[in-house]
N, CA, C and O atoms as a MOPAC input file, in Angstrom:
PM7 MOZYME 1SCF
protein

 N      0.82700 1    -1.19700 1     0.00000 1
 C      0.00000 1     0.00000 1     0.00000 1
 C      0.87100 1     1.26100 1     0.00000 1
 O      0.48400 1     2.13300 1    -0.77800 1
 N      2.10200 1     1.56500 1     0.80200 1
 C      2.41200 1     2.45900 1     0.94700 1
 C      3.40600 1     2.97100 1    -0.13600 1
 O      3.76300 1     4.13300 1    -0.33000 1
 N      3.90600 1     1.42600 1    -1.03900 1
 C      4.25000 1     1.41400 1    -2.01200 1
 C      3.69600 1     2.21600 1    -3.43400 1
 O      4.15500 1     3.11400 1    -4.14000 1
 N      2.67400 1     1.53000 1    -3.44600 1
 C      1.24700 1     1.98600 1    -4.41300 1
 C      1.13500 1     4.05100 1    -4.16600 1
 O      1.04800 1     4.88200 1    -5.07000 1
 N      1.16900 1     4.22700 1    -3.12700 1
 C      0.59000 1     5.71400 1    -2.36100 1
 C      1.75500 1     6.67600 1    -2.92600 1
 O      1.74000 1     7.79500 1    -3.43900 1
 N      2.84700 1     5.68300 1    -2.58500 1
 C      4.47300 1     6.56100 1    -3.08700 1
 C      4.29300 1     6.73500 1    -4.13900 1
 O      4.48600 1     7.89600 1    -4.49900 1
 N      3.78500 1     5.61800 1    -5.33400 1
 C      4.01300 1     5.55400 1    -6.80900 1
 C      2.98700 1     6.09600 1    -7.47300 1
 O      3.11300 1     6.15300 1    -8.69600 1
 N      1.93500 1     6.53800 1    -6.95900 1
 C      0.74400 1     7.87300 1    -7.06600 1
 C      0.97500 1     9.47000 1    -6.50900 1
 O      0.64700 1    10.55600 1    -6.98500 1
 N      1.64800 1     9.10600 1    -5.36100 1
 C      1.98800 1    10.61000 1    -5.14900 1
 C      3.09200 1    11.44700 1    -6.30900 1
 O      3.14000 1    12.58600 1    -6.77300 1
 N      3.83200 1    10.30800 1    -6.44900 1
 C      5.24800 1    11.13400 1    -7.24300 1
 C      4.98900 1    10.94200 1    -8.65000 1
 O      4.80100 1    11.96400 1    -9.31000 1
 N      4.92800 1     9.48200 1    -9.41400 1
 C      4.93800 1     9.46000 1   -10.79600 1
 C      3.78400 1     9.82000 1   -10.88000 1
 O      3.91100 1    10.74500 1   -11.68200 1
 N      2.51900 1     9.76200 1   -10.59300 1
 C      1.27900 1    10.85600 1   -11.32100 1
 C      0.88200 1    11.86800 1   -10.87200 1
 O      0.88300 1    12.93300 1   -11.48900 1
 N      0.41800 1    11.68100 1    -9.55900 1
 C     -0.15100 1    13.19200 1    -9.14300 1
 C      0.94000 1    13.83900 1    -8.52200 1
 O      0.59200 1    14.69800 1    -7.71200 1
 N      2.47500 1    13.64200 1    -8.69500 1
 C      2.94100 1    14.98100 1    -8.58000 1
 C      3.80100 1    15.33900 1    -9.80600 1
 O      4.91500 1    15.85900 1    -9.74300 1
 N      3.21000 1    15.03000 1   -10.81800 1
 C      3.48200 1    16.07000 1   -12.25000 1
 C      2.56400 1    16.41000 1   -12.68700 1
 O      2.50100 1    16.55000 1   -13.90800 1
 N      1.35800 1    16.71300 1   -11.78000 1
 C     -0.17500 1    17.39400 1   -12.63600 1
 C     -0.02800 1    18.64500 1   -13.02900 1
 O      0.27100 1    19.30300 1   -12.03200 1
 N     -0.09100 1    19.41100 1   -14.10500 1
 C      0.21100 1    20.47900 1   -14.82300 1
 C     -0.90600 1    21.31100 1   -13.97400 1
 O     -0.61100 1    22.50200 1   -13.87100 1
 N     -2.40400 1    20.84800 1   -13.20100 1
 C     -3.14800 1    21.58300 1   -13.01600 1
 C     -3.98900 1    20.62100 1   -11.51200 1
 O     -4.16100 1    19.40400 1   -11.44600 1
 N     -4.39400 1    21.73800 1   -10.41000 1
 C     -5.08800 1    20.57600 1    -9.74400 1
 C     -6.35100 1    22.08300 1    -9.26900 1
 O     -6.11600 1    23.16600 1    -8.73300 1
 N     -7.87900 1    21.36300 1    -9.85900 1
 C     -8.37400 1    21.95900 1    -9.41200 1
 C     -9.77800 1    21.43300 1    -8.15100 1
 O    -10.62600 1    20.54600 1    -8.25000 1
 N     -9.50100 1    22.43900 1    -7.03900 1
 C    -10.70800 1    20.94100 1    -6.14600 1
 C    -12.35300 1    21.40900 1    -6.37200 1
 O    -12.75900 1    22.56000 1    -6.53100 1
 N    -13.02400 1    20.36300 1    -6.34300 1
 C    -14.61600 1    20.31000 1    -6.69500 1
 C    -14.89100 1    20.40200 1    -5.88000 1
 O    -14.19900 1    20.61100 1    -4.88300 1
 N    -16.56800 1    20.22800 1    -5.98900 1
 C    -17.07800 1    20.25600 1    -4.52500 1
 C    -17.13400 1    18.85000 1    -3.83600 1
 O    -17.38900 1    18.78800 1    -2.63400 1
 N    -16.87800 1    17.62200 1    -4.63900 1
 C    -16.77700 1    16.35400 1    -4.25600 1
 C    -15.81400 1    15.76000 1    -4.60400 1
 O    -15.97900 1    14.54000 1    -4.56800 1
 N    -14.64400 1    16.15600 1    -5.00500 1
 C    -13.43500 1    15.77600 1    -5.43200 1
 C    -12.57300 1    16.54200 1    -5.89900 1
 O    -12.56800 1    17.69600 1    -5.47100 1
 N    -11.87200 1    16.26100 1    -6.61700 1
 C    -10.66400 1    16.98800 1    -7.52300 1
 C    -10.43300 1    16.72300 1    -9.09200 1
 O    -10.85100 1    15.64300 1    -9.50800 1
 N     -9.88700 1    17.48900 1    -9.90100 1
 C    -10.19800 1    17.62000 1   -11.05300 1
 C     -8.37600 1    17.89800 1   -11.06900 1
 O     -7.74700 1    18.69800 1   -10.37700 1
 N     -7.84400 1    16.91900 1   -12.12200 1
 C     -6.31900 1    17.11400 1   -12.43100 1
 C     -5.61200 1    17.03200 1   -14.18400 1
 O     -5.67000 1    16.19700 1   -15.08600 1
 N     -5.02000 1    18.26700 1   -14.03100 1
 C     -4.97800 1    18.75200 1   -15.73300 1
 C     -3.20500 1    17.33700 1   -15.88200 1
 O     -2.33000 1    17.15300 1   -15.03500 1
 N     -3.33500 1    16.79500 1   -17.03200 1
 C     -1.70200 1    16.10600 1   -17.10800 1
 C     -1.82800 1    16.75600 1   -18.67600 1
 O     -2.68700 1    17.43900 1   -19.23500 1
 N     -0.28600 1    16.08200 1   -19.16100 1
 C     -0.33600 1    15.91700 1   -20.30800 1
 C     -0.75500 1    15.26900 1   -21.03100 1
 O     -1.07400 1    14.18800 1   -20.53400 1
 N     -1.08100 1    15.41500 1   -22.74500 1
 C     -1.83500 1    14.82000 1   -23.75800 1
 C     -1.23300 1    14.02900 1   -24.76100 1
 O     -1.41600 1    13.99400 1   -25.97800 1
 N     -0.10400 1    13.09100 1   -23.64100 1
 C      0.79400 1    12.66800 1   -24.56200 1
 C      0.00900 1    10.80500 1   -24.62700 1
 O     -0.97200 1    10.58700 1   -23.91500 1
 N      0.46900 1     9.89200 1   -25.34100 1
 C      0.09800 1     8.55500 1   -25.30900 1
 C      0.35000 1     7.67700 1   -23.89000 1
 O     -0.36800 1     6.87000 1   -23.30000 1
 N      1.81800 1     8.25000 1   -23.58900 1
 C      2.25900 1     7.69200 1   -22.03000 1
 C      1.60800 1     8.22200 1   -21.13600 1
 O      1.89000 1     7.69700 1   -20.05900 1
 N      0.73400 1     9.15400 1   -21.02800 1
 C      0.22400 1     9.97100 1   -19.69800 1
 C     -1.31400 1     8.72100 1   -19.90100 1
 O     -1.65700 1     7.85400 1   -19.09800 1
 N     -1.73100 1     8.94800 1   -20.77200 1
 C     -3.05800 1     8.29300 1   -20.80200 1
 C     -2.57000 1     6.87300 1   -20.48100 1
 O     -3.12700 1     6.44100 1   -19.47100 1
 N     -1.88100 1     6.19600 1   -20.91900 1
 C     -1.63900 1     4.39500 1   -20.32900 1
 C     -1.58000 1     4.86900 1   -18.93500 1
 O     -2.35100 1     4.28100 1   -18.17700 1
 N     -0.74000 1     5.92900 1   -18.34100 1
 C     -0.71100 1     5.47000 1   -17.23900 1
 C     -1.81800 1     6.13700 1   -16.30100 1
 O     -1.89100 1     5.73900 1   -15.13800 1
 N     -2.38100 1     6.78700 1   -16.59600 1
 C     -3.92600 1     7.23900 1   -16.40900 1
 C     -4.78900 1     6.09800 1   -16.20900 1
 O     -5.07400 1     5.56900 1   -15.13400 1
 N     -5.23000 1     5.73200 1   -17.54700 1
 C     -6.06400 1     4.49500 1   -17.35100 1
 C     -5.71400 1     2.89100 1   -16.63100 1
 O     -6.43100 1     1.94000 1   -16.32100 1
 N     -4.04300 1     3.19400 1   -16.54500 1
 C     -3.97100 1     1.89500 1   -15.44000 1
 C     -4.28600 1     2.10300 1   -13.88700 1
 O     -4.71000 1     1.23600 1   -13.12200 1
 N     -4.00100 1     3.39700 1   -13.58800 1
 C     -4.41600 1     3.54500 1   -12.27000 1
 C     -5.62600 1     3.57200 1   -12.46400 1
 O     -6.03800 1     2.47100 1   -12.09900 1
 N     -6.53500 1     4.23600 1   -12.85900 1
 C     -7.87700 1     3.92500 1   -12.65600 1
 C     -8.58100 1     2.69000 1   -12.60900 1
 O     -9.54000 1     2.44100 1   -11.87900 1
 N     -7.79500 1     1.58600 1   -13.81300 1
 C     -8.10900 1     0.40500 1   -12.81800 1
 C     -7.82800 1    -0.72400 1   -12.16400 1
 O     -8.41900 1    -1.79100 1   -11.99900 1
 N     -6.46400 1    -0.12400 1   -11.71100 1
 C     -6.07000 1    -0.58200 1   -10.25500 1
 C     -6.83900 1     0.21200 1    -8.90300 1
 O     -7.35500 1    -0.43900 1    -7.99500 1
 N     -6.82200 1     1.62900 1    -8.93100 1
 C     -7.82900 1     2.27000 1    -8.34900 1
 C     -9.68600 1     1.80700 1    -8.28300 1
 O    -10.38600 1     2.01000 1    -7.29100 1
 N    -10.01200 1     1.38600 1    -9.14200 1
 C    -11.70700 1     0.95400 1    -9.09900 1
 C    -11.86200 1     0.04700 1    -8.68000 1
 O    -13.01100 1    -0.24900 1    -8.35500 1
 N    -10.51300 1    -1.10600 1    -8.41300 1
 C    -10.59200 1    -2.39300 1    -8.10800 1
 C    -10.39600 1    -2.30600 1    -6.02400 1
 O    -10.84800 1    -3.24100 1    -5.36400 1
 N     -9.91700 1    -1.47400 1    -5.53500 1
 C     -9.73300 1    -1.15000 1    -4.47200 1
 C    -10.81200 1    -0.03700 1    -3.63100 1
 O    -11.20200 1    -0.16100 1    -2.47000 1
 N    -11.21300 1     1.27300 1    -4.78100 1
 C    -11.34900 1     2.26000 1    -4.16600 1
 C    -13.00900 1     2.27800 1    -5.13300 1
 O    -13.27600 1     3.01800 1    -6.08100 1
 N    -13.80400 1     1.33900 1    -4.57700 1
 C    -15.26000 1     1.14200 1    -5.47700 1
 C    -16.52500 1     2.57600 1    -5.29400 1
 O    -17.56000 1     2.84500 1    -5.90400 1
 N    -15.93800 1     3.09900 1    -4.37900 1
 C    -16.62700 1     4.25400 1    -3.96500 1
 C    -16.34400 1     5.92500 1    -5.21000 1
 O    -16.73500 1     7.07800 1    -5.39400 1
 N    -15.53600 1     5.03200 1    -5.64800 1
 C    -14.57500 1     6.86600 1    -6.46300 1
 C    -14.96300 1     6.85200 1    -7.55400 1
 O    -14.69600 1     5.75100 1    -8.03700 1
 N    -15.78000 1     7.87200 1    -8.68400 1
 C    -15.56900 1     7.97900 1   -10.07800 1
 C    -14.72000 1     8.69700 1   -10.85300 1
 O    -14.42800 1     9.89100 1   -10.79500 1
 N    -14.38300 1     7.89900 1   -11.53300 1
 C    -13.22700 1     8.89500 1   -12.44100 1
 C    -14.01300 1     8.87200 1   -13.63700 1
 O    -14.97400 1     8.16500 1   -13.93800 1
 N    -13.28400 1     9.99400 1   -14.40700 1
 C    -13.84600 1    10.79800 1   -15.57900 1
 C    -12.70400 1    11.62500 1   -16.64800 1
 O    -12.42700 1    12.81800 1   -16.52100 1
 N    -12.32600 1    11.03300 1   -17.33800 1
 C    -11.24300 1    11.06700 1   -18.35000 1
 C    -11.69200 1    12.01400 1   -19.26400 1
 O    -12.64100 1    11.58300 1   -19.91900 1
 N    -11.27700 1    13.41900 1   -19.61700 1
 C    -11.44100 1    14.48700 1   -20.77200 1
 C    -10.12900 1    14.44300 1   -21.41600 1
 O     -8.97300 1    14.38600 1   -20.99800 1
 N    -10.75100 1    14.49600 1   -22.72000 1
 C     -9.46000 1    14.66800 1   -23.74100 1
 C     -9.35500 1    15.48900 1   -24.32000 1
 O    -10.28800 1    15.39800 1   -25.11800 1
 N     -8.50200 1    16.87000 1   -24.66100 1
 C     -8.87900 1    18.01500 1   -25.21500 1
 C     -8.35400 1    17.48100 1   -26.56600 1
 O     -7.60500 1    16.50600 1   -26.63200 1
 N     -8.84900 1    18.27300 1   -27.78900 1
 C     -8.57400 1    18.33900 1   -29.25300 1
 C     -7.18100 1    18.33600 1   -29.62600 1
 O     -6.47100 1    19.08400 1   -28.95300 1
 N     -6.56000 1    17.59700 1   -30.64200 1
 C     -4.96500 1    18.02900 1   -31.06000 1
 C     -4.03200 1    17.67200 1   -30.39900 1
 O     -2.87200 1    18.07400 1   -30.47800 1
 N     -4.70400 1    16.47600 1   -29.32400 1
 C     -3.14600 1    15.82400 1   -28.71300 1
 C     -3.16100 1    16.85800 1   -27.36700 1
 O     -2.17900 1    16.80100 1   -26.62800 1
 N     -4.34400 1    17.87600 1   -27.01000 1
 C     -4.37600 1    18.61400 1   -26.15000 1
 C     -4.29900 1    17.59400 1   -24.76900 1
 O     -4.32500 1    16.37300 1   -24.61500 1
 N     -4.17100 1    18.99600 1   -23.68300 1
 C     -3.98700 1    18.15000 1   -22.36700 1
 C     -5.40800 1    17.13400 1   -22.31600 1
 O     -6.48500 1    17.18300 1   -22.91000 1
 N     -4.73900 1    16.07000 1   -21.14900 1
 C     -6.17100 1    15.11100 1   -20.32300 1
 C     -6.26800 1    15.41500 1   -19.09100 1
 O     -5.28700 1    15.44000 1   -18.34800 1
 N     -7.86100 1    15.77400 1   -18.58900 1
 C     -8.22400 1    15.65600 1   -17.68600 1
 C     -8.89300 1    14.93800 1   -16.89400 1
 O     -9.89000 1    14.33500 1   -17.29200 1
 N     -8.49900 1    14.87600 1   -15.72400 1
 C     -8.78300 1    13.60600 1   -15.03000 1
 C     -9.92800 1    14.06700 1   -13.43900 1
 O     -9.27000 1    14.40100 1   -12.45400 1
 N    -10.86400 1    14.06900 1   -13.33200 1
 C    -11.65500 1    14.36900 1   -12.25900 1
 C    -11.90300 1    12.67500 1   -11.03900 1
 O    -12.33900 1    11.55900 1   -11.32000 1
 N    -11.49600 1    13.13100 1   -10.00900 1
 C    -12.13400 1    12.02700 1    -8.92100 1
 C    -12.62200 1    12.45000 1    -8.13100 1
 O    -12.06600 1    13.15000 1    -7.28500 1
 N    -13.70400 1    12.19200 1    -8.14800 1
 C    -15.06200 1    12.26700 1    -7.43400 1
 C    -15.98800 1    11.10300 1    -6.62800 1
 O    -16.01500 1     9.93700 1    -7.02000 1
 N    -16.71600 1    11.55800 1    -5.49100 1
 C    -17.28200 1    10.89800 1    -4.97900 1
 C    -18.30800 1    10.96300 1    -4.00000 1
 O    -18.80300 1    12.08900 1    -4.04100 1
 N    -18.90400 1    10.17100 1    -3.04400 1
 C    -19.24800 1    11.04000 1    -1.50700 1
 C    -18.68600 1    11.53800 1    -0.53800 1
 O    -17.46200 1    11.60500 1    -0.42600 1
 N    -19.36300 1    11.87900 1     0.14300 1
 C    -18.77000 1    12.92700 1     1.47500 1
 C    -17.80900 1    12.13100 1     1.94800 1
 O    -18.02800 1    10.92300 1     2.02700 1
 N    -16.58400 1    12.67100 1     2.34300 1
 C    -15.01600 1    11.67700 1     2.15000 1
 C    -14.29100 1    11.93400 1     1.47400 1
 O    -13.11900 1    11.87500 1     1.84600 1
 N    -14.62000 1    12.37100 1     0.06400 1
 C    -13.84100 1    11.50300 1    -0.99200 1
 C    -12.52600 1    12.88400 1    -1.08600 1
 O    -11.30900 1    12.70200 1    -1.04400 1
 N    -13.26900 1    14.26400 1    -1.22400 1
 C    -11.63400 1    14.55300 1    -0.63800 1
 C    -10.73700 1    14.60600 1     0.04200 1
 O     -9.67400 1    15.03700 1    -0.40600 1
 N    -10.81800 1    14.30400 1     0.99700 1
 C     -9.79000 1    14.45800 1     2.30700 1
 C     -9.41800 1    12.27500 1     1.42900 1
 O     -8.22200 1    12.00000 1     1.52100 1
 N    -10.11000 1    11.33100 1     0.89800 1
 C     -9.46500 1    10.65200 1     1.22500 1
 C     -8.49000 1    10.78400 1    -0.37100 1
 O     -7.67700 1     9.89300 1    -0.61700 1
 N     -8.60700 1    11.50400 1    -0.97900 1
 C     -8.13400 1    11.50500 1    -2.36300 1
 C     -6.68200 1    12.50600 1    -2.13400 1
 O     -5.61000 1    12.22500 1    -2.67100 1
 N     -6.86700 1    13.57800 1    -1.33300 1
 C     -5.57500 1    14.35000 1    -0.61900 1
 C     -5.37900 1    13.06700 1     0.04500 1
 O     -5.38100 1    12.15900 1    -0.78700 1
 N     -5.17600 1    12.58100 1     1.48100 1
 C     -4.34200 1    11.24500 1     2.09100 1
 C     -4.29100 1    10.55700 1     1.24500 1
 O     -3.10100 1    10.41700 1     0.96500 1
 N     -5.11600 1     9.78900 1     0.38100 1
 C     -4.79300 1     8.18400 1     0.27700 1
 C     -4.16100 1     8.05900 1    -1.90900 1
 O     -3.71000 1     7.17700 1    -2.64000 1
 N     -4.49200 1     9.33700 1    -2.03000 1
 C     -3.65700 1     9.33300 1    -3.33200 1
 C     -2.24100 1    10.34400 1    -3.99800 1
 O     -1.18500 1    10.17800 1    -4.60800 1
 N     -2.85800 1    11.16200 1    -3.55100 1
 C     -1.96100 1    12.89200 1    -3.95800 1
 C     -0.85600 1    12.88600 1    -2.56100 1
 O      0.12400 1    13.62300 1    -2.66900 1
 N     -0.94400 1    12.40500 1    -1.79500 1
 C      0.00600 1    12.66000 1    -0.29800 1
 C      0.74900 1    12.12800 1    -0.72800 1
 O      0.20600 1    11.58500 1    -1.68900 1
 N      2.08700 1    11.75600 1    -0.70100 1
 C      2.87500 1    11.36000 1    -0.24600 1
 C      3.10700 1    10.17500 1     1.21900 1
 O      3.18300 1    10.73900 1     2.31100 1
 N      3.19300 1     8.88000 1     1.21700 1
 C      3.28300 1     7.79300 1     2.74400 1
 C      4.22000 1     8.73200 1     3.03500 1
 O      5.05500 1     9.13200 1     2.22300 1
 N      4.07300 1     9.26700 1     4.66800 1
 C      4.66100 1     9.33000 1     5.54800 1
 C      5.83600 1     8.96400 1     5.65400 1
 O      5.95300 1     7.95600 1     4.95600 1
 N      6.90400 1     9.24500 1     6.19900 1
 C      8.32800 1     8.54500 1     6.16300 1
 C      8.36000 1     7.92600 1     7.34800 1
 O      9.34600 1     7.26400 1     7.67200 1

């Protein structure tokens, strides 16, 4: 787990070009390259397989433009999407 948390905090959500928070989640701008999206859509479902409560929502802008990525959910879901994805494990 704390493995997984490390390898979400640093290789994805900490090169998000954009992080904006919702009222039930967070909304995160990456790049619109082929490698951002594989590794987009693998966390999401390694993420859906663990975290059945969360929706994600994949935007693709025009021209190879950026992807956006929204996770959303119920009451929770940000505080657990700051801890349990975007944080950084504890040392």
């Amino acid at each position: 787990m704390a493995r997984r948390r490390s390898e979400l905090a640093g290789d994805i959500f900490g090169n998000t070009l954009r992080v904006e928070e919702l009222e039930n989640g967070y909304e995160f701008g990456f790049p619109g390259s082929a490698e951002w999206t594989e590794k987009l859509v693998g966390m999401i479902n390694t993420e859906r397989a663990c975290c059945r409560f969360l929706t994600f929502d994949l935007r693709f802008e025009p021209d190879g433009g950026p992807v956006s990525l929204r996770v959303t959910g119920p009451e929770g879901t940000k505080a657990f999407v700051e801890t349990g994805l975007i944080a950084p494990p504890a040392e």
